[in-house]
C-alpha positions in Angstrom: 82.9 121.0 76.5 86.0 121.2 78.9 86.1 118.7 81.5 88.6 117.8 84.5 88.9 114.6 84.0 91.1 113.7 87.6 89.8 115.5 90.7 89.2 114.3 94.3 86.9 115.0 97.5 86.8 114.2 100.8 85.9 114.7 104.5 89.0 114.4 106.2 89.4 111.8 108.7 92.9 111.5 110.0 92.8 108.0 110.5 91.5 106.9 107.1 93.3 109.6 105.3 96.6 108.6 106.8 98.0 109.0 103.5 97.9 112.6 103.7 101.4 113.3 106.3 101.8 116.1 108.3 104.6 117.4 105.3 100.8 117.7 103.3 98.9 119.6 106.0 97.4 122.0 103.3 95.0 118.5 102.3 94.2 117.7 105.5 90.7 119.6 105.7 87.5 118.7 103.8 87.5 119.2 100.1 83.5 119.5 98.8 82.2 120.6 95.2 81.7 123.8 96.6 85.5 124.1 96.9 86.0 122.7 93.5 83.3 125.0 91.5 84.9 128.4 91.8 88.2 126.6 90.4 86.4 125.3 87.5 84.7 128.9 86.4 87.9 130.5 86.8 89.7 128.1 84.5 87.0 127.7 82.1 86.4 124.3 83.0 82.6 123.0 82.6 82.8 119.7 84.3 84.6 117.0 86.4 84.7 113.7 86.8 85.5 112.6 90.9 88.0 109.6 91.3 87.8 107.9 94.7 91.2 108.6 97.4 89.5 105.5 99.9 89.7 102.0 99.3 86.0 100.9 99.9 82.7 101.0 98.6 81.5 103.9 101.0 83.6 106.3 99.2 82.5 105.3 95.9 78.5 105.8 97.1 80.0 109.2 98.6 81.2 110.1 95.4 78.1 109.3 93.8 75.7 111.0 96.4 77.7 114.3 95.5 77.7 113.5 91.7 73.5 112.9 91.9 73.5 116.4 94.1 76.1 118.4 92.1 75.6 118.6 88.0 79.3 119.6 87.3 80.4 116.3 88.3 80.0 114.4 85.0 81.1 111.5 86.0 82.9 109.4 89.1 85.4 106.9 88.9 84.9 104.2 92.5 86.3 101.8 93.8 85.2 97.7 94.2 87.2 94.8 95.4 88.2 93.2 92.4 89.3 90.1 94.2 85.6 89.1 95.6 84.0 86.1 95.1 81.2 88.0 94.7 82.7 90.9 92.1 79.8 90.3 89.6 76.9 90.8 91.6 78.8 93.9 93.0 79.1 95.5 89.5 75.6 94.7 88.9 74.8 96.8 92.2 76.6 99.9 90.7 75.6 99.4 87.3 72.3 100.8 88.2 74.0 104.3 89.3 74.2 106.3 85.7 77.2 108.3 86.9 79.4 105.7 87.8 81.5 105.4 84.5 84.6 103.6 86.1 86.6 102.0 89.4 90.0 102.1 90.3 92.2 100.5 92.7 95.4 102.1 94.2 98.0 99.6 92.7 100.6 101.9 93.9 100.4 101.3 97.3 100.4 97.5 96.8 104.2 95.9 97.9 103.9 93.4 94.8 104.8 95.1 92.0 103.3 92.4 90.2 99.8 92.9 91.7 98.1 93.5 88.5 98.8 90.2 87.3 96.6 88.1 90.5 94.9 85.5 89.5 91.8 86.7 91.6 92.6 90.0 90.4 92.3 89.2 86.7 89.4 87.2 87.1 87.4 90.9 88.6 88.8 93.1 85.9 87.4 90.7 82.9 83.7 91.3 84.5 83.9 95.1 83.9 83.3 94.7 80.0 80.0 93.2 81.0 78.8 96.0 82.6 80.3 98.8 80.3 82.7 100.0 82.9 86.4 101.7 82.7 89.3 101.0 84.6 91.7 103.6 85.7 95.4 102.6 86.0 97.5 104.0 89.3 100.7 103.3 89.4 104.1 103.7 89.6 107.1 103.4 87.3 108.4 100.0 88.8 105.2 98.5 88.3 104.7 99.5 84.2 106.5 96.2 82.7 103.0 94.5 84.8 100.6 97.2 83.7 102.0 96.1 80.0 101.0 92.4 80.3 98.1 93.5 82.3 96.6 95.8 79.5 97.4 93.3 76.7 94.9 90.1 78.3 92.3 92.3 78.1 92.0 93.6 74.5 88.6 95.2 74.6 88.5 96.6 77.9 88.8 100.5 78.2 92.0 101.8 80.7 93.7 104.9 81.1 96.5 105.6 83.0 96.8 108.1 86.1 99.1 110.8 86.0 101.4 109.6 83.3 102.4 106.6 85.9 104.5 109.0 87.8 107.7 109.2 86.2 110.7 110.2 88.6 111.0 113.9 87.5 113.2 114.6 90.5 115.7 112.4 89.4 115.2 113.1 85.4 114.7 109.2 84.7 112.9 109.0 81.2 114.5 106.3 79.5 112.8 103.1 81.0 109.8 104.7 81.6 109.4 106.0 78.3 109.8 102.6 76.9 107.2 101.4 78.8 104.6 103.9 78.5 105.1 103.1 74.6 104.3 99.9 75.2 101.2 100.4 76.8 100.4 103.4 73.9 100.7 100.1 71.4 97.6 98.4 73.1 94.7 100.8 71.3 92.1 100.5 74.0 95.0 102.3 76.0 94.6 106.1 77.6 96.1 108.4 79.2 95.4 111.2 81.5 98.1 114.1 81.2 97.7 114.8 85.1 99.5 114.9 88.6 102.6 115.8 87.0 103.6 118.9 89.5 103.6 116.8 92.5 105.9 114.3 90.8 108.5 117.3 90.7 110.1 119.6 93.3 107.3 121.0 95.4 108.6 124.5 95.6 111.3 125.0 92.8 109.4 122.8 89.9 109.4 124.5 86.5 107.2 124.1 83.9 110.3 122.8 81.4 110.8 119.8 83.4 108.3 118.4 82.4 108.0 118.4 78.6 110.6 115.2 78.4 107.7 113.1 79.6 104.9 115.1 77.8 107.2 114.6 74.3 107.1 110.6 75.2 102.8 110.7 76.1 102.0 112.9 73.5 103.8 110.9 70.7 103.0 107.8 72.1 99.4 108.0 72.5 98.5 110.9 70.4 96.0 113.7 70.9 93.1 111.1 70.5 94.0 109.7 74.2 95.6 111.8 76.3 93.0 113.9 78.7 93.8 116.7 81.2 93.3 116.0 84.8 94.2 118.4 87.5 94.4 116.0 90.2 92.5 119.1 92.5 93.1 119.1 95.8 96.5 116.9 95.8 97.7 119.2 93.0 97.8 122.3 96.0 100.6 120.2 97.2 102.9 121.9 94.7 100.8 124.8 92.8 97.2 126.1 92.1 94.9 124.2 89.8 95.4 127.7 87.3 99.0 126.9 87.5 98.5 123.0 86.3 96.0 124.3 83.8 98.1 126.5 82.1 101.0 124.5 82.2 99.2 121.9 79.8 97.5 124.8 77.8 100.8 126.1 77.5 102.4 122.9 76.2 99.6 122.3 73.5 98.9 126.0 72.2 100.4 126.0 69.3 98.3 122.8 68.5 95.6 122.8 66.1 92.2 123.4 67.7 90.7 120.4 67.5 93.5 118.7 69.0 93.0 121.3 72.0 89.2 120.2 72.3 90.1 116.6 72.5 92.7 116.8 75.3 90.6 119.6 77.6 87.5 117.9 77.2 86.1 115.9 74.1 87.9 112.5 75.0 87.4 112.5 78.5 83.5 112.8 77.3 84.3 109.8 74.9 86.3 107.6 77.2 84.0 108.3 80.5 80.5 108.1 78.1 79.5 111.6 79.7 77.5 114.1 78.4 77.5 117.0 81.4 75.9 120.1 82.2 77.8 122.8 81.7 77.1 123.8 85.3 81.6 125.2 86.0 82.8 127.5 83.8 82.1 129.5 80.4 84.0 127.6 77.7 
């Protein structure tokens, strides 16, 4: 079973989306299932799992409206306020929703770098063992010395990182974030989704090459048990077709025993998220 394990929708709305600049005008339109499924036929993909783009609770009942509608979304990964008074009885709410496997938060946009370490942050994030749910980590380099505590007071809780933490490919800085990422690898209940790594280079000039520095440093550190491809589909159009990231990971792996193929393009992501989809996208 081969599943996307990093994809987005939306319906555009300039004003909530403000993220998405006029320099990424290719995302600003609406981005449905229907867009997604003829990618995930062509490059044998069966499944997805959706990760909310907004900050609120709508989005993560949008996400699961499509998920309940649309059988190759395996799973969806929403958003909650973590720092609620009333974050249990919120978890509760979505624990009843069979598709809801995770929540994230955008930690990158935050100006703390230390935001992961709140006190009223914390205290949400140890009530997702409760429920059974996983917590996806997004963030960027400067914040990974606080992902390391972060990860570390919470032993038994399932996390995976986003997009390999963004490393500054542009620049070619390995060295510091490659010491942190192995320091998050050394906490077990640690993952890591090989994903959103074009965007992180040169838009138009990237080449497949400039990346393996940083897929050497993931794939030793957390092994072929815990790395997962994502595309990141749409933000991925930024800088290339979803074929294009697809084969740049298959490309990386292929001379990779089988098995260890199976895990990354589908079989952990099917662990880590609990899923079990139809194959309803592609052939494989």
């Amino acid at each position: 079973m081969r599943i996307d394990a990093h994809q987005h929708f939306w319906k555009f709305d300039p004003v909530r989306d403000a993220w998405i600049t006029e320099e990424m005008g290719v995302l600003r339109r609406d981005f449905l299932p229907e867009d997604l499924a003829p990618e995930l036929s062509a490059n044998r993909m069966d499944a997805s799992i959706a990760v909310q783009a907004d900050q609120s609770e709508d989005e993560t009942l949008f996400l699961l409206d499509l998920a309940e509608k649309h059988p190759q979304i395996a799973g969806v990964v929403g958003w909650v306020n973590f720092s609620a008074t009333n974050i249990r009885e919120r978890l509760r709410y979505f624990s009843r929703f069979p598709k809801l496997r995770g929540f994230r938060h955008i930690v990158q946009a935050e100006p703390d770098d230390r935001f992961l370490l709140r006190e009223d942050f914390l205290r949400g994030i140890s009530c997702l063992k409760e429920f059974g749910f996983t917590y996806d980590v997004l963030i960027y380099p400067k914040q990974l010395p606080a992902a390391v505590e972060f990860v570390q007071r919470f032993p038994d809780q399932p996390f995976i990182v986003d997009h390999i933490a963004k490393p500054l490919v542009k620049e070619k800085e390995v060295a510091s974030w490659s010491k942190h990422m192995r320091a998050l690898a050394a906490a077990s209940n640690v993952s890591c989704k090989v994903s959103g790594l074009i965007t992180e280079g040169d838009w138009k000039h990237w080449r497949p090459e400039q990346f393996h520095p940083y897929l050497d440093v993931v794939f030793d550190a957390f092994g072929p048990e815990r790395l997962l491809f994502g595309s990141d589909w749409p933000v991925c159009l930024l800088a290339g077709t979803y074929h294009q990231v697809r084969r740049l990971v298959e490309n990386y792996i292929r001379s990779r025993p089988q098995w260890e193929k199976d895990n990354i393009l589908g079989g952990n992501a099917a662990r880590f998220y609990g899923v079990k989809p139809t194959r309803a996208g592609g052939q494989g």
